[in-house]
Residue, then its C-alpha position, 0 to 999 in steps of 0.5 A: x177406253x184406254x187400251x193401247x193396243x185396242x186402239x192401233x188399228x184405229x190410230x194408224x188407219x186414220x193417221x193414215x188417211x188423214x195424212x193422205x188427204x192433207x194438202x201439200x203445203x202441210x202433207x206429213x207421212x203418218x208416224x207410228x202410234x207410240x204407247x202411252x203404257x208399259x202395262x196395256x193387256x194384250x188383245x185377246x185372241x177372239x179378237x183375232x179369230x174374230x177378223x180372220x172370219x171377216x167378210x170383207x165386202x166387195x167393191x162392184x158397179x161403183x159402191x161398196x157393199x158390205x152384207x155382212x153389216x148390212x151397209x152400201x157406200x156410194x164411191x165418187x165415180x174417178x176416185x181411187x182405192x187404196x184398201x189393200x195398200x193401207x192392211x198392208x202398211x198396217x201389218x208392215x209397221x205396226x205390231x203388237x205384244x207377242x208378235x201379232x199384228x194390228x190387223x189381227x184386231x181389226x182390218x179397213x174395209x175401204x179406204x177411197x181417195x179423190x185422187x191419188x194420194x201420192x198425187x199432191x195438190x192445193x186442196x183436201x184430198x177428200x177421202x172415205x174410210x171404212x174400218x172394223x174392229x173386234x169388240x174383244x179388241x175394247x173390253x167393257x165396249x158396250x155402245x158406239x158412244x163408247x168407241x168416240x174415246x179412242x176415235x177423239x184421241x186420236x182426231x185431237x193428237x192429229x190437230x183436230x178440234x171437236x165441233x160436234x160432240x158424239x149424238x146418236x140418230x136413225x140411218x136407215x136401219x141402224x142406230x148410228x153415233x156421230x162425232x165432227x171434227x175440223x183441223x186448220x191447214x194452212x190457209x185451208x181447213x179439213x173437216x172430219x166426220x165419224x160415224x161409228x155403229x156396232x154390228x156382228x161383234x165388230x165397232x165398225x167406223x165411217x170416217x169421211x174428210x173433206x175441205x168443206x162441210x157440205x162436201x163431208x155431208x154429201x159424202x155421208x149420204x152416200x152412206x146407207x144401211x139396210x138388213x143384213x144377209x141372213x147366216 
């Protein structure tokens, strides 16, 4: 998958949010994504038309719930969100050929933060964010497997380390793949975990970060997929 311009909203949303969970001896601001190719085809347009018929889901007595793809994910009670904050910055900073914007590919569901991500400290700021992508977006997408492409890119060009490839297994009722990665910072180190499934013509992606691997692994139960609301 090396379609540039597929793979800004990913770039951006997790640089993003792996900027805001960095600790402060090493807290960077996101950078814009950079094209690698003069040549990437534009996004096509039922791509676009695809995310303006989004549901985005709702945030309601502690978890959010997304019917339309038939999941639940549990938020850590006193954490905070910064979803609209970080579509914002997306349609702000990033743009693409033709003048059209990342988010006309895709658009974060949930971006929630243990503390605010203005507020620095000395430990990972953990983190959960939920993302969906237009499948029009990544011509020839055919699985989740696929979609760790991109999700590796752009993990490694943040400094992170793979150390658990992309294996598929049973959530619920949902065939999900999940890539782990891990970054040292400082003298601490931050650990990811994506989950990726394909749902609705959307890749929707799970991105969980956090300063160890059992907090990651709690924050990846709270994940839990059922059937989706019928059209």
């Amino acid at each position: 998958m090396s379609d540039i311009l597929g793979i800004r909203i990913l770039r951006i949303t997790i640089l993003g949010i792996t900027a805001c969970a960095t600790i402060s001896v090493r807290a960077q601001t996101s950078q814009p994504a950079s094209s690698s190719s003069s040549s990437s085809k534009p996004v096509k347009k039922s791509a676009s038309a695809a995310v303006s018929k989004l549901d985005s889901g709702v945030v309601s007595a502690g978890a959010y719930r997304s019917p339309a793809f038939g999941f639940t994910c549990k938020i850590p009670a006193g954490w905070v969100l910064r979803t609209e904050e970080m579509n914002a910055r997306e349609g702000e900073d990033e743009k693409v050929d033709a003048g059209k914007k990342a988010t006309d590919a895709g658009r974060v569901l949930l971006a929630a933060f243990s503390r605010p991500p203005e507020v620095r400290a000395e430990d990972v700021n953990a983190s959960i964010l939920i993302a969906a992508e237009s499948v029009a977006a990544y011509p020839g997408l055919k699985d989740a497997a696929q979609y760790f492409g991109p999700v590796s890119e752009v993990a490694k060009a943040q400094g992170f380390a793979v150390v658990e490839e992309p294996y598929q297994f049973v959530m619920g009722t949902k065939t999900v793949v999940r890539g782990d990665f891990q970054k040292d910072v400082g003298t601490r180190v931050m650990r990811q975990s994506t989950l990726v499934v394909l749902a609705q013509g959307f890749a929707v992606s799970f991105t969980f970060i956090g300063g160890t691997e059992d907090e990651v692994e709690e924050l990846v139960q709270r994940l839990s997929f059922s059937v989706p609301r019928a059209k």
